[in-house]
C-alpha positions as CSV (number, residue, x, y, z in Angstrom):
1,X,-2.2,-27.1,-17.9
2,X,-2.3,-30.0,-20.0
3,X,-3.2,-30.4,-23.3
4,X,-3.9,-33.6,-24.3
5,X,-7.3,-33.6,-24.3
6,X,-7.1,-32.0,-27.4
7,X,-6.4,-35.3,-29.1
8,X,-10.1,-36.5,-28.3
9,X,-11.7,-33.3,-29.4
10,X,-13.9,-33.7,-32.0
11,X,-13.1,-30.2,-33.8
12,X,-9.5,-31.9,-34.8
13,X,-10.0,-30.9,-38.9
14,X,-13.1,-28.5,-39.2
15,X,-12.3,-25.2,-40.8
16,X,-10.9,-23.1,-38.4
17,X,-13.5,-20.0,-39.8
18,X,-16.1,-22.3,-38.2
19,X,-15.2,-21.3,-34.2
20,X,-15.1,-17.7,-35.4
21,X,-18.5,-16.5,-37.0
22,X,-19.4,-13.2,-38.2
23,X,-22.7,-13.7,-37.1
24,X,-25.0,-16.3,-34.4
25,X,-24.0,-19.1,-36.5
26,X,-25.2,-22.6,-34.6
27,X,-23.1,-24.9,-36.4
28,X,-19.7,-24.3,-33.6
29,X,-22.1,-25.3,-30.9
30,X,-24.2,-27.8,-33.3
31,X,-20.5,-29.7,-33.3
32,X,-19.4,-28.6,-29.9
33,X,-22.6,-30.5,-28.2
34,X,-21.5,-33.8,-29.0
35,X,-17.7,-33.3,-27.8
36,X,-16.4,-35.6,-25.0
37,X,-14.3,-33.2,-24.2
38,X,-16.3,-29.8,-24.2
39,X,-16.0,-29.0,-20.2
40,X,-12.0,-29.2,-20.4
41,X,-11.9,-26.9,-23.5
42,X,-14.7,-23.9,-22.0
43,X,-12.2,-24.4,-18.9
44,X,-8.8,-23.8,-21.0
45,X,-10.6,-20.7,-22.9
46,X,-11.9,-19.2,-19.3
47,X,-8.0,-20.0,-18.2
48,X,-6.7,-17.6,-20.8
49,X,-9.0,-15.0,-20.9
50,X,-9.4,-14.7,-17.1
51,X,-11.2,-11.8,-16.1
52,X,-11.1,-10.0,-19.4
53,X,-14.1,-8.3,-21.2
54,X,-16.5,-9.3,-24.2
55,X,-14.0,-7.1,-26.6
56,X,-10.6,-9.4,-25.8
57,X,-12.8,-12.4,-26.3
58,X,-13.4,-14.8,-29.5
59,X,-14.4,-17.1,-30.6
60,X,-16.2,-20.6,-30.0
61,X,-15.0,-22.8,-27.2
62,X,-16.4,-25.3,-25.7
63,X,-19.9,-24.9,-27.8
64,X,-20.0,-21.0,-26.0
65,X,-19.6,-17.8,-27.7
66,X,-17.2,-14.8,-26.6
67,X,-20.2,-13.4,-25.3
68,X,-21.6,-16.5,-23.3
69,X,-18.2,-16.8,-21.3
70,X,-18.4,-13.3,-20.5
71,X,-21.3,-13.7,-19.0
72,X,-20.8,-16.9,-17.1
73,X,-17.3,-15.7,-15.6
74,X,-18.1,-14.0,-12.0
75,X,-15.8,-12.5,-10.7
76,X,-14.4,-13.7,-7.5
77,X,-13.5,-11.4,-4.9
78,X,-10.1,-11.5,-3.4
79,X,-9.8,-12.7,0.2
80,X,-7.7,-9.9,0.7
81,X,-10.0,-7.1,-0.2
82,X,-12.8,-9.2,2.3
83,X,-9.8,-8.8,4.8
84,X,-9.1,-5.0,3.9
85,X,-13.3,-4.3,4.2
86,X,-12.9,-6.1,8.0
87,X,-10.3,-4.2,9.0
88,X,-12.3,-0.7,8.4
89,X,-15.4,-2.3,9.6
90,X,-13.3,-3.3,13.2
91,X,-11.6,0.2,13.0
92,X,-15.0,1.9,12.9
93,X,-15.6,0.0,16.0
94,X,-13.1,1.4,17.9
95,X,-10.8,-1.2,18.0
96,X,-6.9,-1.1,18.1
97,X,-4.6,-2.5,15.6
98,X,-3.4,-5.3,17.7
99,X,-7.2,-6.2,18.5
100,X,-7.9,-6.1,14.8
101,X,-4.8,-8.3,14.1
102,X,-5.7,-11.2,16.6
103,X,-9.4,-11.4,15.1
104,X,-7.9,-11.6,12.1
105,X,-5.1,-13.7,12.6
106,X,-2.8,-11.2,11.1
107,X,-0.1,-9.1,11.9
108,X,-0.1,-5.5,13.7
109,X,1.9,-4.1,10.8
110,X,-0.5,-5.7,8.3
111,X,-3.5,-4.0,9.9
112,X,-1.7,-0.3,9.9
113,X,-0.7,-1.1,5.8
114,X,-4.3,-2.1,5.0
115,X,-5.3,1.4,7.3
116,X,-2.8,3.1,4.9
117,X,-3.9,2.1,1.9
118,X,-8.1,2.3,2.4
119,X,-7.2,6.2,3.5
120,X,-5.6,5.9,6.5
121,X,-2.4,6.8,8.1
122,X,-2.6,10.4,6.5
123,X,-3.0,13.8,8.1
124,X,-6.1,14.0,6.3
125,X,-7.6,11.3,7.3
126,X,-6.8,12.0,11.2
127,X,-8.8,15.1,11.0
128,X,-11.6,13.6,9.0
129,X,-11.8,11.2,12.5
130,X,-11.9,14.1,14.6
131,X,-13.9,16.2,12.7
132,X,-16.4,12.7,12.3
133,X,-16.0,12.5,16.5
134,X,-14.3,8.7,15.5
135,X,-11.4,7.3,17.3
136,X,-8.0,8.3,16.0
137,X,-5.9,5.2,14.8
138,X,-2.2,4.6,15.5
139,X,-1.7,5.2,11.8
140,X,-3.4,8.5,11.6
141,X,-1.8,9.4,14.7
142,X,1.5,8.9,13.6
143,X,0.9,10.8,10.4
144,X,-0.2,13.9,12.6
145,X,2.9,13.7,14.2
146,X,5.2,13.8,11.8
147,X,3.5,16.8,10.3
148,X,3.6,18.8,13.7
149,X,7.3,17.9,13.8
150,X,8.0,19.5,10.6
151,X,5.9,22.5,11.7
152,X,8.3,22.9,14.6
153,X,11.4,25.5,13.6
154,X,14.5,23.7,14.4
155,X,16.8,25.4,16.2
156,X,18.3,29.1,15.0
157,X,22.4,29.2,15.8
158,X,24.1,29.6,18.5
159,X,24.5,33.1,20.0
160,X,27.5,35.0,20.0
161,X,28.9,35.5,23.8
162,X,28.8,31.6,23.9
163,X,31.0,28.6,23.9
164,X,28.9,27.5,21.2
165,X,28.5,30.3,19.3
166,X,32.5,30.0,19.6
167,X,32.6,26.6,17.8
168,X,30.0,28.1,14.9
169,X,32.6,30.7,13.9
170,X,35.3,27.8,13.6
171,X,33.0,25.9,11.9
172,X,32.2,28.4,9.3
173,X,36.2,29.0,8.7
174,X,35.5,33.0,10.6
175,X,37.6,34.4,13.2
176,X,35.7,34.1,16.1
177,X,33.9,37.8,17.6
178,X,35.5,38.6,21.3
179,X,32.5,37.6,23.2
180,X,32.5,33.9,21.7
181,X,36.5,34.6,22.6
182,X,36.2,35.5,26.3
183,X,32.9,32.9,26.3
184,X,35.4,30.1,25.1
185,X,38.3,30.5,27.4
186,X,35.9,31.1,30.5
187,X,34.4,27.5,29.6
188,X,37.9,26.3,29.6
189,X,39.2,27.8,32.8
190,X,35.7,26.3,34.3
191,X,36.6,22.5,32.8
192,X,39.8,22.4,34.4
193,X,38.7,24.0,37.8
194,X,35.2,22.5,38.0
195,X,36.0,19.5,35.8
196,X,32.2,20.6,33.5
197,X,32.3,23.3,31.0
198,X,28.8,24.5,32.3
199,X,28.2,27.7,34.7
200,X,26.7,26.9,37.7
201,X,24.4,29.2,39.0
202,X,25.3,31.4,42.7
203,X,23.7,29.4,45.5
């Protein structure tokens, strides 16, 4: 942002203590009123304090307290939070991610992130939809998956008596028991009369 309307402002000289009263002292704005170039200076203080509170402003600017800008600054609500309240309103609706993303001109994966972070895409949430007779979302789904998957016991070790049970004793650096033995060398004989290591049933 330029400065160079500073040159015209008609503060250039007053005592600094002037733009920063102890108390509801008039003579800031009394000076401030007649300045050509009060609009550009209220805009450069309401650049640098953005959004913060009455407490981290001060001063006089642009003929307006600390308290006065506070007031007047709205705050203006991201388009992405507008975006992130559609997508829950559509989803409430019943609609699917890739329905939600070409009404929104967005993408799928956009749509299942916003999902994510409003409280989707979590085994919680995918029993708060069921519980609340709503449609389960991919995201949700997906969470409820994963879970179930780490509910599943993966597989114990091979028994002994078999070929594989045979290779877990020569993985483990152990002399292989006779039954993984005799199971070994009968899946041997079987690959090179059969050409497959596997027993075929008796027809």
């Amino acid at each position: 942002m330029s400065l160079d309307w500073m040159a015209s402002a008609v503060c250039t000289g007053v005592d600094p203590e002037v733009w920063f009263p102890e108390t509801g002292d008039s003579k800031a704005a009394r000076i401030c009123s007649g300045c050509p170039v009060r609009q550009q200076c209220e805009e450069y203080a309401l650049a640098l304090e953005g959004d913060s509170g009455l407490r981290y402003r001060h001063g006089v600017w642009g003929g307006r307290s600390a308290k006065e800008r506070a007031e007047a600054r709205e705050y203006v609500r991201p388009a992405s939070e507008d975006r992130d309240a559609t997508v829950l309103r559509l989803t409430e609706r019943g609609l699917g991610p890739k329905e939600i993303a070409a009404q929104l001109d967005i993408s799928d994966r956009t749509v299942l992130r916003v999902k994510q972070r409003m409280g989707c895409g979590t085994t919680k949430a995918y029993y708060r939809h069921l519980q609340a007779g709503e449609p389960v979302d991919e995201a949700c789904q997906a969470a409820s998956d994963a879970y179930e998957q780490q509910l599943t016991p993966p597989p114990g070790p091979p028994e002994c008596g078999t070929r594989g049970g045979y290779q877990r004793h020569r993985r483990l650096g152990e002399t292989a028991c006779a039954p993984c033995r005799q199971a070994n060398a009968d899946a041997d004989r079987r690959c090179r009369t059969t050409g497959t290591t596997t027993e075929r049933s008796a027809a």
